[in-house]
C-alpha positions in Angstrom: 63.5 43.4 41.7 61.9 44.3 38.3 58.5 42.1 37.5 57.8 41.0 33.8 54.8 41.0 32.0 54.1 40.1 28.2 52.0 42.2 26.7 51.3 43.8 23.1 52.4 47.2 22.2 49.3 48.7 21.8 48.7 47.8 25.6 51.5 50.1 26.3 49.5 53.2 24.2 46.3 52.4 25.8 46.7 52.3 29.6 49.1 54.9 30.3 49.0 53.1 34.3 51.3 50.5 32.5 54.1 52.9 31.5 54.3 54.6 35.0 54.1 52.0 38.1 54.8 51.9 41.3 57.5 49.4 40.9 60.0 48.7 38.0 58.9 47.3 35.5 60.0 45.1 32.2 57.2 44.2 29.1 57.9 41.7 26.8 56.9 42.8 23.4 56.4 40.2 20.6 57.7 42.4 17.2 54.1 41.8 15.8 52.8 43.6 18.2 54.3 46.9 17.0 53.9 46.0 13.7 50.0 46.0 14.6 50.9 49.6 15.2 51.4 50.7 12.3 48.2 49.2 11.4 46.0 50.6 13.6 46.9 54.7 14.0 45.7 55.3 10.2 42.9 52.3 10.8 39.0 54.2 10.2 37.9 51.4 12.9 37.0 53.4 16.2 40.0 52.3 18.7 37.4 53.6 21.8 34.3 54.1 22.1 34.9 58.3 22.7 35.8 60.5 20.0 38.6 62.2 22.3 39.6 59.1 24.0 39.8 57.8 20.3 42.1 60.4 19.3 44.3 60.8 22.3 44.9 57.0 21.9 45.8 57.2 18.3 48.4 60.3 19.2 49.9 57.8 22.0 50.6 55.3 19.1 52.2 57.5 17.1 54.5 58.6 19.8 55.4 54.5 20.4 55.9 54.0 16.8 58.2 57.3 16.9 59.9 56.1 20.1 60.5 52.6 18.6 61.9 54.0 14.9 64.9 56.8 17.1 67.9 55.3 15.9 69.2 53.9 18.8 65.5 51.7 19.9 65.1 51.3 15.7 68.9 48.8 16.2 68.0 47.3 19.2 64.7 46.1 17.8 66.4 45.0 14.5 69.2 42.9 16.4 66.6 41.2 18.4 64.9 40.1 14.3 68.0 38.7 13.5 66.9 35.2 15.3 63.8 33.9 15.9 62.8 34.1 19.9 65.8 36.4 20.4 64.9 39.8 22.4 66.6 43.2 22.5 68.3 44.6 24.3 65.9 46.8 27.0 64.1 50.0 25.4 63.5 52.1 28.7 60.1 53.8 28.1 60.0 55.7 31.6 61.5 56.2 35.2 60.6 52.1 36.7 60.0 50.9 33.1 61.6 48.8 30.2 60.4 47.3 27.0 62.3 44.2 25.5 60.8 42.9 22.2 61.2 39.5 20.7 61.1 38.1 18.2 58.2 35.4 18.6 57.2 32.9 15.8 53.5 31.5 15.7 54.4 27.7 15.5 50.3 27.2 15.4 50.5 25.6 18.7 47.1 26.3 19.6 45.6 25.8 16.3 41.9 27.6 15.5 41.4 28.6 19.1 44.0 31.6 19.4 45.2 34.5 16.4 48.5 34.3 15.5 49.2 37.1 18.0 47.4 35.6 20.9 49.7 32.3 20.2 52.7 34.7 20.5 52.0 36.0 23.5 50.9 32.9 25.0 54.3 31.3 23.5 56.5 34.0 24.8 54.8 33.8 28.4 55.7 30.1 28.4 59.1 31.0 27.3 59.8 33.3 29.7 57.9 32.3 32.6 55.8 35.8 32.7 52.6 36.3 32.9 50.3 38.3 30.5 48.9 41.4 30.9 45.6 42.3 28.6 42.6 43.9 27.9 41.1 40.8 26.1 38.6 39.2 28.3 38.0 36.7 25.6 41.4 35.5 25.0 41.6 35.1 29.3 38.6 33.3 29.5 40.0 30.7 26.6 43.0 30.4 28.5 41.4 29.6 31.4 39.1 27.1 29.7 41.8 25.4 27.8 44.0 25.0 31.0 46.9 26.3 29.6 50.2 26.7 31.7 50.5 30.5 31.8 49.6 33.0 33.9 47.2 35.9 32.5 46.0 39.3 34.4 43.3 41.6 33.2 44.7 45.1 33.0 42.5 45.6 35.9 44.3 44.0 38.0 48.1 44.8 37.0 48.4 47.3 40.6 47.5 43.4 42.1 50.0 41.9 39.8 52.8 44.4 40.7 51.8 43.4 44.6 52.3 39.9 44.2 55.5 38.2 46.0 57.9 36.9 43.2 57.7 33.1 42.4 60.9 32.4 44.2 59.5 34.1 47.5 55.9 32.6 47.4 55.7 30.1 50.2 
């Protein structure tokens, strides 16, 4: 059975582990997370912390935001923009894995405490039943602290994640 994670795009450009596990795979992509793409390849704001790690990072999110414009990704992503929290059809991005992007709306749920992004991803993960997979240790430790009903992995821990028995098997 394939696991599902939500993530954001750039997650997908920055820990190459993500695009090749040991089990398939599907990420759900809010569409303003590749939107944020396009934002930060050109941004002057240092992505890492090393120049080459910088770089190679910034040449992985111009391949995404290539991948995402071919023709065929480019219509799947626009049909899934045509209705607000509809997703597309899946966007296979290697052997075990699959992106599906949706079209999440910020309904400022969480108010000051999250960005508009971080209330998309929290909104789609409670939509979905999926759990979030991210870099942010900020945004898990407000989760954690505000109690809210969604699952959240560190990147760190996404071989873990992929280990765990699906919620219909867990005794």
């Amino acid at each position: 059975m394939t696991r599902v994670f939500v993530t954001e795009a750039v997650m997908l450009a920055i820990y190459g582990q993500l695009v090749v596990p040991t089990k398939p795979v599907e990420f759900i992509i809010p569409y303003t997370t590749i939107m944020e793409l396009y934002e930060l390849q050109p941004s002057p704001e240092p992505l890492m912390t090393n120049t080459a790690d910088d770089q190679h990072v910034r040449d992985k999110i111009g391949e995404l935001i290539q991948y995402f414009e071919e023709p065929l990704n480019k219509k799947k992503i626009d049909r899934a923009l045509q209705v607000p929290w509809a997703k597309s059809p899946s966007i296979p991005i290697g052997d075990r894995t699959i992106v599906t992007v949706i079209n999440a709306m910020d309904t400022a749920t969480y108010g000051d405490i999250f960005d508009p992004v971080e209330t998309e991803l929290l909104l789609t993960a409670g939509r979905t039943e999926a759990p979030i997979i991210t870099d942010q240790y900020e945004l898990i430790e407000r989760i954690i602290e505000n109690a809210l009903p969604v699952q959240v992995y560190d990147i760190d821990d996404f071989d873990f994640a992929l280990e765990l028995p699906f919620p219909e098997q867990a005794e």
